[in-house]
N, C-alpha and C positions, 0 to 999 in steps of 0.2 A: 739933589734937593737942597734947600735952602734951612737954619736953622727955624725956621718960623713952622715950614713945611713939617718939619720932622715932630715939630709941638704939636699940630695937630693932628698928625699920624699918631703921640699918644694920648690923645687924648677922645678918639672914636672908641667908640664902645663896640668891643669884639662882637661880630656876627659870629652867630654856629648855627644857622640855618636861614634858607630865602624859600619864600615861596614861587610857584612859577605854575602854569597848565599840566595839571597830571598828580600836583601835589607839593610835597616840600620837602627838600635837599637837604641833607645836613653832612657833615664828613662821615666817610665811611660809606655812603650811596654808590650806587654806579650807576651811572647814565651812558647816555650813548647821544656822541659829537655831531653837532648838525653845523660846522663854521656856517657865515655868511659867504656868498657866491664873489664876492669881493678881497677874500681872503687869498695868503700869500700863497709858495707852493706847500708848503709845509702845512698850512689848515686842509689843502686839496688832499692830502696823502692820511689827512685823519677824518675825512668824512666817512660816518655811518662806525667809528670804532667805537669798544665798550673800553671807557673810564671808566678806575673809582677815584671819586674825589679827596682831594687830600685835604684841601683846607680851603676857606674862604674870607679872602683879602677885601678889604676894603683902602678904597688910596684917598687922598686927601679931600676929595672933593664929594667922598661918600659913594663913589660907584665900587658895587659889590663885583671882582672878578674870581671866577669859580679856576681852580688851579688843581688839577689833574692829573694823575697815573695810568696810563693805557695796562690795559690787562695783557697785551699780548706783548708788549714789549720785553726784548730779551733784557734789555738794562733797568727794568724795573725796582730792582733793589736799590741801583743808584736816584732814581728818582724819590722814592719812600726814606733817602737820606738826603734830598731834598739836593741833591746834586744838578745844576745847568746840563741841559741839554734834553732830559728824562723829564719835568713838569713841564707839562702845558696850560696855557689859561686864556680862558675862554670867557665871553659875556654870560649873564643870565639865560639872554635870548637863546644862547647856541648852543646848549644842553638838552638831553630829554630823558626824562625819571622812566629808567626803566621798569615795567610792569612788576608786580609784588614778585610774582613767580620767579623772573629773569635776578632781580636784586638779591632775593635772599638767602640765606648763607645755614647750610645746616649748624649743630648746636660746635660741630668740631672744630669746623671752619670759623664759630666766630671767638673760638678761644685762642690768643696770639699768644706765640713761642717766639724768641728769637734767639737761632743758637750764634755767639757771634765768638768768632776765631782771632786773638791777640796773638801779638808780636813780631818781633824784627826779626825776618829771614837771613841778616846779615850778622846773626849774633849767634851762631847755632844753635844751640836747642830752645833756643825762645823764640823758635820757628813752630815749634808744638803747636800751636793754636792754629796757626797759616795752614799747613799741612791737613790737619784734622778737618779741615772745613772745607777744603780743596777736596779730600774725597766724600764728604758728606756732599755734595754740589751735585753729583752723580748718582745720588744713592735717593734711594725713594723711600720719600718723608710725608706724614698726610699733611693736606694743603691748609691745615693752621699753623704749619712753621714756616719759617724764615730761616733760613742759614748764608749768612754773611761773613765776611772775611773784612775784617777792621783793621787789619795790620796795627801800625802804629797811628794812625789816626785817631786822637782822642776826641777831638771837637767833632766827627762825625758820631763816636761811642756815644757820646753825652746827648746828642741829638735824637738817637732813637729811642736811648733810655725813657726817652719824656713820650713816645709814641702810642705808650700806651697796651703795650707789649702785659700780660698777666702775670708771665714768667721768662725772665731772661737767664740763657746758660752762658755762661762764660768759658770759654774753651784758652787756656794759656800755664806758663810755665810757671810750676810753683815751688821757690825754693822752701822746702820744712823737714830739712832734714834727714830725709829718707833713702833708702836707697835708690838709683838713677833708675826714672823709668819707671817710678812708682807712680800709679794714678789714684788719683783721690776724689773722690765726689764730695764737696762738703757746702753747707748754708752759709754766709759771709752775714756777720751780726750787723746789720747795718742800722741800727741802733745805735752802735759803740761811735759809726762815724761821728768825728769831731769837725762839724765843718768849718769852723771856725780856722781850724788849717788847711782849709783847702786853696790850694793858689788857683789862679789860671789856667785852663783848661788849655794845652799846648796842642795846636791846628798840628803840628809835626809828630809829637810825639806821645806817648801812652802808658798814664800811669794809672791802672782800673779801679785804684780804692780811691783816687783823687778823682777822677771822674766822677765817681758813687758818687761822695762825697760834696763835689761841685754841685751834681744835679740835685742832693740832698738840698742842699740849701739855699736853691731857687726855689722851695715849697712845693717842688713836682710830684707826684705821687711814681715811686717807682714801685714796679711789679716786683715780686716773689725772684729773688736772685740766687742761682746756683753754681758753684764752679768747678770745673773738670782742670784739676790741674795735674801735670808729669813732673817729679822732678828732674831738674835738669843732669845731666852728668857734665854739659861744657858750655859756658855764652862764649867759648870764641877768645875770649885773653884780650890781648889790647888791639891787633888786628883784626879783632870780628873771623867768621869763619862761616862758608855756605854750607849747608845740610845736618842732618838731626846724626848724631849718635848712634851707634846701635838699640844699646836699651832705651832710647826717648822713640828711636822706630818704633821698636813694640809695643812702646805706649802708645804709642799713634792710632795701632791696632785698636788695642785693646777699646780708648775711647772709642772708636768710632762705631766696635760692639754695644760699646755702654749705652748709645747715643738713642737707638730705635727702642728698646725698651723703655729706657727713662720716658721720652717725650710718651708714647702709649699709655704710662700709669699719669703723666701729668695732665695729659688730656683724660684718659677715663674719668679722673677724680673729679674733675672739672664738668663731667657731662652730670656724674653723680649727685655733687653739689648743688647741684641747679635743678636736680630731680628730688633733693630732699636726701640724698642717700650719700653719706659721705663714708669712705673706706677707710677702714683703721689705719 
């Protein structure tokens, strides 16, 4: 697009919801994909599936296109980090507002968690977070968390942070002095963030209080943020090095103990709250 293009791109006033037969959409809905009969092979291979909506674009000329997450797709995470390949989008016309019943999401399900797992595998024990998240993957979490693996991607971290997430755990290595292999559960004051030093959000690499920090000061609302950190016992020296430690292994354990209990009292508290009843 053209500089002219781009000025009116911001200068449309954000849609968060269209109306259409059956009702009215807004992110976070799920519908279910009716493409037009005209469509390519890839609309053919998503007719009759259930999207949730992710967000709703409008392009320059004011047509609204509905851009989507298929529920059964195995790369779904990638898509919810708004990665190519994983959104779809679709017209108005070719969506349908699933019945109350089919859309709605018990009180569990509509409290979002995201555990997300930092750091470079090629630095040994700032592999802690890779690792921890790797076998959370496999491990059965109720379906208002997320468990993601961020590596070193910060421009992806800083993406979800704005998604809306209630509480974000941070799963990565943290040096505080401790002995190797010690895990800490602790609240990051983000308050204290100074964003005023916050640089550039680096597409390659992963700096989590600078991300805070960046999204701080785009006026985002971030969610309630907790972080699981191991102290290191080795990043590897100047050639880097593959695989965790002895004691950063046990830590490994250990979080990934920690992990099912926490999310259980974060969501209880969460259901309680909303019932008037909050736990000491």
């Amino acid at each position: 697009m053209n500089e002219w293009e781009w000025q009116v791109l911001e200068e449309k006033t954000p849609v968060d919801r269209i109306t259409l037969q059956g009702g009215e959409v807004q992110v976070g809905d799920r519908v279910r994909l009716r493409p037009r009969q005209r469509g390519d092979i890839f609309d053919l291979a998503l007719v009759g599936q259930v999207a949730l909506v992710d967000s709703l674009e409008q392009d320059y000329e004011g047509k609204v296109h509905v851009c989507v997450v298929l529920d059964d797709d195995p790369g779904r995470d990638l898509g919810l980090l708004r990665q190519p390949g994983h959104r779809f989008f679709f017209d108005v016309e070719e969506i349908e507002l699933l019945p109350p019943g089919k859309a709605s999401r018990t009180p569990t399900e509509a409290i979002r968690i995201l555990v997300a797992g930092i750091g470079n595998i090629f630095l040994g024990d700032d592999g802690f977070g890779v690792e921890v998240v790797r076998r959370l993957s496999v491990a059965s979490l109720p379906r208002g968390v997320r468990v993601a693996d961020f590596g070193i991607r910060g421009i992806d971290l800083a993406y979800a942070l704005q998604d809306g997430y209630e509480t974000i755990i941070l799963i990565d290595a943290y040096p505080h002095g401790q002995p190797a292999g010690t895990v800490s559960l602790i609240e990051p004051e983000l308050d204290k963030l100074d964003v005023r030093q916050a640089g550039v959000v680096d597409a390659h690499g992963m700096n989590p209080l600078n991300v805070l920090a960046h999204v701080k000061g785009t006026g985002a609302k971030i969610g309630k943020v907790l972080l699981i950190g191991c102290e290191p016992a080795t990043l590897g020296g100047e050639d880097g090095a593959i695989g965790l430690s002895d004691p950063v292994e046990a830590g490994v354990n250990e979080a990934v103990q920690m992990i099912s209990p926490l999310v259980a009292k974060i969501l209880q508290e969460g259901c309680d709250s909303k019932d008037g009843h909050n736990i000491p």
